[in-house]
Structure formats: structure tokens, C-alpha cells
N, CA and C atoms as an extended XYZ file, in Angstrom:
207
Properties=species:S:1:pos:R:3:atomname:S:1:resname:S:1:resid:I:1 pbc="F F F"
N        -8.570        8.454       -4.898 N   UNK     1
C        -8.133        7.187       -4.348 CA  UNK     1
C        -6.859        7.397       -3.540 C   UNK     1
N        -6.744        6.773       -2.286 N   UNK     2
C        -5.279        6.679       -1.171 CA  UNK     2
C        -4.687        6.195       -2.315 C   UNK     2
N        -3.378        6.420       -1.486 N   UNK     3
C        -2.259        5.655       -1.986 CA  UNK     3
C        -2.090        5.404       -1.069 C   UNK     3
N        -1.634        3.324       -1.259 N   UNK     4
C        -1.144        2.390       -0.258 CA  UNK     4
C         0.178        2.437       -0.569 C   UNK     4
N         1.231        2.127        0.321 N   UNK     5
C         2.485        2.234        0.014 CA  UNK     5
C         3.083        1.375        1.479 C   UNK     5
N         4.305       -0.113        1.367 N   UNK     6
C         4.623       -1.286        2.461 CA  UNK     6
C         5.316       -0.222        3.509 C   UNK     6
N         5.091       -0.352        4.579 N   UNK     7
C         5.629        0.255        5.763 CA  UNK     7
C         6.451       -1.519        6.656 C   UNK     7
N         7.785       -0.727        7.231 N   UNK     8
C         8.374       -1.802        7.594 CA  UNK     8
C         7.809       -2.015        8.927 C   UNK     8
N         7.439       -3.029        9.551 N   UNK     9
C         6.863       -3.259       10.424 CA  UNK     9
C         7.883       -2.649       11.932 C   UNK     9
N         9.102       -2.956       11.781 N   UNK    10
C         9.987       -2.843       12.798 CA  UNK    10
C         9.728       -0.866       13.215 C   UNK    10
N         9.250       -0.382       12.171 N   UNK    11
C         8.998        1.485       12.542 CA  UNK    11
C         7.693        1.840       13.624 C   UNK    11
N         7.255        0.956       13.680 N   UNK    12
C         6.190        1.431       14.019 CA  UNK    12
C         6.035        0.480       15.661 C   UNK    12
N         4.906        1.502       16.383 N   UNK    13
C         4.465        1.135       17.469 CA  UNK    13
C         3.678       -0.329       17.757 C   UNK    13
N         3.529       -0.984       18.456 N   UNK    14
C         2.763       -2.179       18.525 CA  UNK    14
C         1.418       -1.671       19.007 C   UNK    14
N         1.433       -1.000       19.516 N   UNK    15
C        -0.229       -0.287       20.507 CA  UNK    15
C        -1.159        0.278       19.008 C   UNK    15
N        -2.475       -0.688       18.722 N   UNK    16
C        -2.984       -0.403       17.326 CA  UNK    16
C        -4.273        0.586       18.121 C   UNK    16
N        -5.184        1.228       17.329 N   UNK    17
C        -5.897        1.991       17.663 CA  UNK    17
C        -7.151        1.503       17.287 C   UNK    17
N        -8.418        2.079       17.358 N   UNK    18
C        -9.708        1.884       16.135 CA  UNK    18
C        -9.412        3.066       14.997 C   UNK    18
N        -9.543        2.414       13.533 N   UNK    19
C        -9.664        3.324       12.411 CA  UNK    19
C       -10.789        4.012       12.276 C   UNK    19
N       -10.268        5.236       11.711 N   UNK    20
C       -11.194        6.098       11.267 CA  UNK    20
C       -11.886        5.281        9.966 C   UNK    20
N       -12.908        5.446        9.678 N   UNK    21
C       -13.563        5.034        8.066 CA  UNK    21
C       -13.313        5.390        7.035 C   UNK    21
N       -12.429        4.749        6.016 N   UNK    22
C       -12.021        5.469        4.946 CA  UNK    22
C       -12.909        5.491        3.942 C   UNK    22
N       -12.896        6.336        2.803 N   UNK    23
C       -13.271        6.447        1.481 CA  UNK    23
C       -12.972        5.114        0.551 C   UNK    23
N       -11.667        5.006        0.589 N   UNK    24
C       -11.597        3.523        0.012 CA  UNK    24
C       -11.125        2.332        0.896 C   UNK    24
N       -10.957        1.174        0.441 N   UNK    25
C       -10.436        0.060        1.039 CA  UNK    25
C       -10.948       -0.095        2.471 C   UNK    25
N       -10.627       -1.020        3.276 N   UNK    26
C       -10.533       -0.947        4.333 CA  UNK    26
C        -9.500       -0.621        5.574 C   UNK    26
N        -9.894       -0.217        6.749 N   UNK    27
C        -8.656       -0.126        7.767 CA  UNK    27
C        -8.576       -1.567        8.773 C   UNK    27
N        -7.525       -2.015        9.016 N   UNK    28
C        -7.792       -2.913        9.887 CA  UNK    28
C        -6.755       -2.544       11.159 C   UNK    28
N        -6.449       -1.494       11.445 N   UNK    29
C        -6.233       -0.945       12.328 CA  UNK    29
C        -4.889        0.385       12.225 C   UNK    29
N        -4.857        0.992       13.112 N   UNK    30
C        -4.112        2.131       13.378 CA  UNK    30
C        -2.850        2.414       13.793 C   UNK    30
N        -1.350        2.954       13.339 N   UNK    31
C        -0.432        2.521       14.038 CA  UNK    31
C         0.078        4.147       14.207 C   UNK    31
N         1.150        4.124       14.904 N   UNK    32
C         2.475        5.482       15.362 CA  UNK    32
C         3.656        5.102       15.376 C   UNK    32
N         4.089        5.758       14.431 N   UNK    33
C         5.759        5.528       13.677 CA  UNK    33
C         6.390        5.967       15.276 C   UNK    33
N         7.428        4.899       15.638 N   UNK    34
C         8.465        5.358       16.595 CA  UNK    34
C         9.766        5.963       16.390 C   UNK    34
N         9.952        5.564       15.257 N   UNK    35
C        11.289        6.204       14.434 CA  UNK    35
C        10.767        6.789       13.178 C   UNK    35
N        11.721        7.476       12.518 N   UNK    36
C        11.754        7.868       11.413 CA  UNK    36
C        12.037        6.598       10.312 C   UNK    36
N        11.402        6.354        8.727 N   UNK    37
C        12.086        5.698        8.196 CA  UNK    37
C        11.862        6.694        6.658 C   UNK    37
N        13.015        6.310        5.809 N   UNK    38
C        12.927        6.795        4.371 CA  UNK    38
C        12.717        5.749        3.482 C   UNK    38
N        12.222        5.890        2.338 N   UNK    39
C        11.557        5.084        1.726 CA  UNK    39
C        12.921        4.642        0.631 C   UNK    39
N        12.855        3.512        0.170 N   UNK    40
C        13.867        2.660       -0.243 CA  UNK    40
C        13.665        2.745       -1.656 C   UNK    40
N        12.356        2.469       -1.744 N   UNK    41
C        11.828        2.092       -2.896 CA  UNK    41
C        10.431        2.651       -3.671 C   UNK    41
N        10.359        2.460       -4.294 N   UNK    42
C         8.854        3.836       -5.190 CA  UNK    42
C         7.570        3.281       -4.474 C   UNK    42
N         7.326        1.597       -3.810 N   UNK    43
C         6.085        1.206       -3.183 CA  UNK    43
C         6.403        1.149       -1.615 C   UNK    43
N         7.661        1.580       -1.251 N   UNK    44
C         7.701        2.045        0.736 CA  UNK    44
C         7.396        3.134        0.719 C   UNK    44
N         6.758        3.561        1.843 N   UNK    45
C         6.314        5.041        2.632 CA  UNK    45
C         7.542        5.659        3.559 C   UNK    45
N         7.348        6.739        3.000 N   UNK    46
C         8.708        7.889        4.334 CA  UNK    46
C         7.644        8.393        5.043 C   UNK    46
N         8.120        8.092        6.257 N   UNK    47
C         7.537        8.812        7.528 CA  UNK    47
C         8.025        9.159        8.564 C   UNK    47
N         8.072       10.187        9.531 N   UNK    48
C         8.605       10.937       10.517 CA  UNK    48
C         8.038       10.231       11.828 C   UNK    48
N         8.948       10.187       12.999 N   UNK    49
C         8.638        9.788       14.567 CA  UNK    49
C         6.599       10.260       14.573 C   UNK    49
N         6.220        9.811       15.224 N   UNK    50
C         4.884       10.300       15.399 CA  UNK    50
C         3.634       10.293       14.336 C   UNK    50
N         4.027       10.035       13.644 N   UNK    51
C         3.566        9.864       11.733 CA  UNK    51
C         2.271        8.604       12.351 C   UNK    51
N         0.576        8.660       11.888 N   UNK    52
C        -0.417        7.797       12.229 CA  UNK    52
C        -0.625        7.159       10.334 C   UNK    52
N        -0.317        6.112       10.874 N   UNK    53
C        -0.476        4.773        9.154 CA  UNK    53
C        -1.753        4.246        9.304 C   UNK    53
N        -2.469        4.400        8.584 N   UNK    54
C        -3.157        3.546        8.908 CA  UNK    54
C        -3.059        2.081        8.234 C   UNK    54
N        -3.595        0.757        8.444 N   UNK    55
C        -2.665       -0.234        8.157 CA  UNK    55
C        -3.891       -1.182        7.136 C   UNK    55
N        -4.074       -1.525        6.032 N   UNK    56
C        -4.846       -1.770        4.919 CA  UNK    56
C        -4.733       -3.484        5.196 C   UNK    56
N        -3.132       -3.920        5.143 N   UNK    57
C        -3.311       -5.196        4.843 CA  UNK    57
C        -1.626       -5.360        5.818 C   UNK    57
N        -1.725       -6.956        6.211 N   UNK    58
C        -0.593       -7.296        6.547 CA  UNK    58
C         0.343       -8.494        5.312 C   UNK    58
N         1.292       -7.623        5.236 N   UNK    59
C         2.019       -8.724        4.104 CA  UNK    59
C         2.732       -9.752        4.499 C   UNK    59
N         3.882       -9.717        5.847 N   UNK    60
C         3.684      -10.768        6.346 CA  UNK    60
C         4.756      -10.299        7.888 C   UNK    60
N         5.512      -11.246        8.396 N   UNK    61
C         5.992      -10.198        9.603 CA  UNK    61
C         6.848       -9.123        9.601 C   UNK    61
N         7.374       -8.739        8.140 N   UNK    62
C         8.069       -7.680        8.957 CA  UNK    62
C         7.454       -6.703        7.644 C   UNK    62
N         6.620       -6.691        7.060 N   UNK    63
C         6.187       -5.490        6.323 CA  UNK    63
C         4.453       -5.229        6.279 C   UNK    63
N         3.778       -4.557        5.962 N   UNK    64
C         2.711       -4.079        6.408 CA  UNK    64
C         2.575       -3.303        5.339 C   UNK    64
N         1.027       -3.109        4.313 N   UNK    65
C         0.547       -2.178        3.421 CA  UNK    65
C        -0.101       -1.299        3.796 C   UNK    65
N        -0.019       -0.050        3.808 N   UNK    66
C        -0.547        1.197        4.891 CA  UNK    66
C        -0.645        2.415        4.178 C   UNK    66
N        -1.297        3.649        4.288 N   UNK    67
C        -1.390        4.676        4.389 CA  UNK    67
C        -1.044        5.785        5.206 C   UNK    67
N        -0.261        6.920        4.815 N   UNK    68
C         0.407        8.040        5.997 CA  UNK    68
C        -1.421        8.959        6.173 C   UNK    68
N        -2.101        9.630        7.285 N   UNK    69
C        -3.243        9.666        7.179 CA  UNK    69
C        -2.868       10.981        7.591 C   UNK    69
């Protein structure tokens, strides 16, 4: 099973992609980290400039439930 983990919305690119098909859950679309962010907390994701999330669920505007892929 992925692990989902909230990505801050403000890291990431606005330009979404088509998802690949996962094993679990669904994708509802594709993103690219523009900055770096470190994770705050044990349920945020650390990810590097260029880093592809894929994005599970939207929590509301400024956070996002996602996967580093």
C-alpha cells in the first residue's frame, strides 16, 4: 500500500498532468514540486525542486493529499 502524506499546495506547480494508474486509491491528477519543502509534521511529505506527487485528494486550498511517485 502507498503512503499518502498533505503536500502544501503553495510547492507545487499549477500545470497538472494525466496520472499514471495506481495500485491503490485513485489519482486525480499529477503535479511538479517548484521548490523544495521539508516536512513539518509525521502526515506532510519532503520533497525536492522537480519531485512528481501524484495528487489522491484535495483537502482544501492550500493543502493537498498526495504521493512522492
Amino acid at each position: 500500500m502507498a503512503l499518502m502524506f498533505l503536500v502544501p499546495f503553495a510547492t507545487i506547480s499549477a500545470v497538472k498532468s494525466a496520472p499514471a494508474p495506481l495500485t491503490s486509491g485513485s489519482c486525480l491528477y499529477r503535479v511538479r514540486a517548484v521548490m523544495d519543502s521539508q516536512a513539518q509534521l509525521d502526515d506532510e511529505l519532503s520533497f525536492t525542486t522537480g519531485d512528481v506527487i501524484d495528487v489522491i485528494e484535495e483537502q482544501d486550498s492550500d493543502w493537498l493529499i498526495g504521493m512522492s511517485i
